[in-house]
C-alpha positions as CSV (number, residue, x, y, z in Angstrom):
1,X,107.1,96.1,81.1
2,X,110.5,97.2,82.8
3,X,110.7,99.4,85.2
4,X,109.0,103.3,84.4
5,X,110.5,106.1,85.2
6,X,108.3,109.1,86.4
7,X,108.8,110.9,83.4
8,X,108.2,108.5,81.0
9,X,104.3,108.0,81.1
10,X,103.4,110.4,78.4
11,X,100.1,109.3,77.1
12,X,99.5,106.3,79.6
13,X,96.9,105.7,81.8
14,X,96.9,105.0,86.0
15,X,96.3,101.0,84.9
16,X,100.5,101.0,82.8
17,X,101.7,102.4,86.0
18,X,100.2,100.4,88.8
19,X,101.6,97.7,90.8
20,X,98.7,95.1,90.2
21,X,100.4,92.6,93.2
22,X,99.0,94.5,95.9
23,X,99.4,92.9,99.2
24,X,96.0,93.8,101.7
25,X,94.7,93.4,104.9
26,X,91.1,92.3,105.9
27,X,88.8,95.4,106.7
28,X,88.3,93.5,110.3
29,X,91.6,93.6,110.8
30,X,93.4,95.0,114.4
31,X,95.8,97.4,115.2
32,X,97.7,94.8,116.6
33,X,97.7,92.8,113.4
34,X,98.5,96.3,111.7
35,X,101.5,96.9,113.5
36,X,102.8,93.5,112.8
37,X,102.3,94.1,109.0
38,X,104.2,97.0,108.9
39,X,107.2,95.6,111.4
40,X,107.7,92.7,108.5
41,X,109.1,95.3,106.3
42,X,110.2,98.9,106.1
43,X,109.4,99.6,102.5
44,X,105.6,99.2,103.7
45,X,104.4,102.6,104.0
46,X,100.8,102.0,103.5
47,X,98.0,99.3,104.6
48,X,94.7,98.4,101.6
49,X,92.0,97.2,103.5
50,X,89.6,95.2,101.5
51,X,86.4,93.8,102.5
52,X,86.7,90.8,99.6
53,X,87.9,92.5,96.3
54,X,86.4,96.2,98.0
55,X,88.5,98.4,98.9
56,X,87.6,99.1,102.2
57,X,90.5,102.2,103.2
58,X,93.9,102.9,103.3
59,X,95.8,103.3,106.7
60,X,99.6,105.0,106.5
61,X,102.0,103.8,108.8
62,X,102.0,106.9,110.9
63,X,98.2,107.0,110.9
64,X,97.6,104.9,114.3
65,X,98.6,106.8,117.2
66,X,100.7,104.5,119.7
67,X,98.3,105.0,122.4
68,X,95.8,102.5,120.3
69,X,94.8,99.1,122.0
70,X,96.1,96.4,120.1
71,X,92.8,94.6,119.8
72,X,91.0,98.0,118.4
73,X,89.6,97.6,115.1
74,X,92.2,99.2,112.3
75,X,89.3,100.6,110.3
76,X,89.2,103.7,112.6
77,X,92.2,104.8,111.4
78,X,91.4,104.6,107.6
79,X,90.5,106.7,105.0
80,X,89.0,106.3,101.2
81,X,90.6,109.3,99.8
82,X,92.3,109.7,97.8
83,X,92.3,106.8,94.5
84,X,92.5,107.2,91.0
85,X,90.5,105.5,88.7
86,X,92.4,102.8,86.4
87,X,91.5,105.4,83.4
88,X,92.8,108.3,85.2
89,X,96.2,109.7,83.4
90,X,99.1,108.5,84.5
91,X,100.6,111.5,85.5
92,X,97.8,112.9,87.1
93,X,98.1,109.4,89.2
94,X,101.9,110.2,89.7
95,X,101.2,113.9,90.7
96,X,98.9,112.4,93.3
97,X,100.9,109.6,95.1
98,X,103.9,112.1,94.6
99,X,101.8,114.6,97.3
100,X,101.2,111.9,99.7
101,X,104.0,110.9,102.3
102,X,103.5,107.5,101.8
103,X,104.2,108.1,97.7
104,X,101.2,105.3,97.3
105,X,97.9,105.6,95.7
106,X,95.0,102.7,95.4
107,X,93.8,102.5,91.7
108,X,90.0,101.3,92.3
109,X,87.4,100.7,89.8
110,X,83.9,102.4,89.6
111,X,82.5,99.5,91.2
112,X,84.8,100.1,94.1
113,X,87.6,97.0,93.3
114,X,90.6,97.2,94.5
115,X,93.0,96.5,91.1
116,X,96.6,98.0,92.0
117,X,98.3,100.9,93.7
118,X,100.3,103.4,92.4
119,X,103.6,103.1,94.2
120,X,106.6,105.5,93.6
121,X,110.0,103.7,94.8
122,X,112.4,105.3,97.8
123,X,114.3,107.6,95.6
124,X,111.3,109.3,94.0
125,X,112.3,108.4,90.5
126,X,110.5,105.2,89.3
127,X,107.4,103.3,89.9
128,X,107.6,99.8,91.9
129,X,106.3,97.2,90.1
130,X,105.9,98.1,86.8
C-alpha cells in the first residue's frame, strides 16, 4: 500500500492504516533510557512499552517532567489509554490519534498485543507507514 491520505479510509479498518513496524521500549525501562530514545530523533513523539508482545503503556515525550531521576523507572509516567482495536474503523482510529498531541495511537488486540500504531505524519494529512 502507498501512502493514505486521511481522507481516504472510507470503509477500512484501524489494521489498513497502522504502521505495523513499531519501534518499543522494554516496560523496565528508565527515564534515562527514555530520554535517550527520544533525543535519537525528533519525529519520535511517543514511547510503546511492551512487556514481551504486551503492551505495557504509552509515555509522550512531554509526559516526564525534567525533575525525574534518570534511573527512575519510565512506567510511572505511562498510561494505557487510549488504543484502538485492529477492527475499530479507520476513521474512528484517525479521529482519535488526530485528538492527541502526539497524533499516535497503539492498535492492540483483545489479548492485549501490541500489533501497530496509528501514526498521522507532521503535516496532519497522511498516515506514516502505510
Amino acid at each position: 500500500m502507498g501512502v493514505t491520505a486521511l481522507d481516504e479510509i472510507a470503509g477500512l479498518e484501524a489494521a489498513a492504516i497502522m504502521h505495523q513496524r513499531v519501534s518499543s521500549l522494554p516496560a523496565t525501562v528508565t527515564v534515562g533510557e527514555l530520554r535517550a530514545y527520544f533525543a535519537e530523533s525528533t519525529s519520535r513523539q511517543l514511547a510503546v512499552l511492551a512487556d514481551g508482545d504486551r503492551y505495557a503503556g504509552s509515555i509522550a515525550a512531554t509526559a516526564v517532567p525534567e525533575a525525574a531521576d534518570a534511573a527512575e523507572p519510565a512506567v510511572r509516567f505511562a498510561v494505557r489509554e487510549p488504543t484502538v482495536l485492529p477492527t475499530a474503523p479507520a476513521d474512528e482510529a484517525r479521529d482519535i490519534a488526530l485528538e492527541d498531541p502526539t497524533h499516535r495511537l497503539p492498535v492492540v488486540d483483545d489479548d492485549g498485543r501490541l500489533l501497530g500504531i496509528v501514526a498521522i505524519d507532521h503535516t496532519l494529512t497522511r498516515f506514516c507507514g502505510t
